[in-house]
C-alpha positions in Angstrom: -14.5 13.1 2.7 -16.4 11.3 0.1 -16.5 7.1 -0.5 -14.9 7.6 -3.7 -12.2 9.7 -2.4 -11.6 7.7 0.8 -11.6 4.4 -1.4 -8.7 6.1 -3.7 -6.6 6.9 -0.3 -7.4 10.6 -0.5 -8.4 10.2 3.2 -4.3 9.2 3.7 -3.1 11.6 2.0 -1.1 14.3 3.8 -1.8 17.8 1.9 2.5 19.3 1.9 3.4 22.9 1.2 6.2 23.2 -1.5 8.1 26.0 -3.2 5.2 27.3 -5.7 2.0 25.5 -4.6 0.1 22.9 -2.2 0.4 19.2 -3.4 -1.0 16.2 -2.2 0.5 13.6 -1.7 -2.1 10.7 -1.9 -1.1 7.3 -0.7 0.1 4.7 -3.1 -1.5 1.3 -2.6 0.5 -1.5 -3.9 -1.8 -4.8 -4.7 0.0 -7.8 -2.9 -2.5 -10.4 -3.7 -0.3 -13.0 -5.4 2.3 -12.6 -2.2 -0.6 -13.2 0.0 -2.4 -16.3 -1.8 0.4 -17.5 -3.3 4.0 -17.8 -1.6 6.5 -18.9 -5.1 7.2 -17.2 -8.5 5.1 -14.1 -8.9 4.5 -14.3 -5.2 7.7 -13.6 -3.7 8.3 -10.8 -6.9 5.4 -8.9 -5.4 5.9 -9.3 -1.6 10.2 -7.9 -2.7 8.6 -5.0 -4.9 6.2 -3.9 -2.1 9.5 -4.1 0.4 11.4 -2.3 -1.7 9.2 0.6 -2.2 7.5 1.0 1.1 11.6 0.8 2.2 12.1 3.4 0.0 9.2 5.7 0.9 7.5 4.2 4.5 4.9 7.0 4.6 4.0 7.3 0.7 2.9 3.5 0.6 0.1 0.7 1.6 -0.8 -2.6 1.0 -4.2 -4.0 -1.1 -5.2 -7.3 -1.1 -8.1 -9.7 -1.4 -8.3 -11.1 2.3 -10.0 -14.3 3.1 -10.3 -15.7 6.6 -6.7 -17.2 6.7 -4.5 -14.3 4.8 -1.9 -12.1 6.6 0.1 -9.8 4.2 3.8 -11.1 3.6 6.3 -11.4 6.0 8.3 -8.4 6.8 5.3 -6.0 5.8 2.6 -6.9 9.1 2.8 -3.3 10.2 2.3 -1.5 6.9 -1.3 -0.1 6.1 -3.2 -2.0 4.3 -7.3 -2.3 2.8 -8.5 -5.5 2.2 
């Protein structure tokens, strides 16, 4: 698999049969940044959005962020993939 394609989450992606064709279904990466750096306002918005979606759909999504030495991901969301 190529950089560019591992780096867009082609190398998660899980190749499905349907009906007509094949599909891929490529991860989704959600960008939890302001829930990791920043715990109030848009902070807790995007830590609920990524739990409600990953919730929704535990195999279609992961977690992006910007990780320094003292960043976890929000709480509730530890075990979820995630690049950083």
């Amino acid at each position: 698999m190529s950089a560019v394609a591992d780096l867009i989450g082609l190398a998660n992606s899980d190749r499905i049969e349907s009906s007509s064709a094949w599909e891929w279904r490529m991860a989704i990466y959600v960008d939890v940044s302001s829930a990791v750096h920043a715990k109030a306002g848009i902070g807790r918005y995007a830590g609920s959005l990524a739990q409600a979606l990953i919730l929704r759909d535990p195999e279609r999504f992961a977690l992006f962020y910007n990780r320094t030495g003292s960043s976890l991901p929000p709480e509730g969301l530890e075990s979820v993939p995630a690049r950083t």
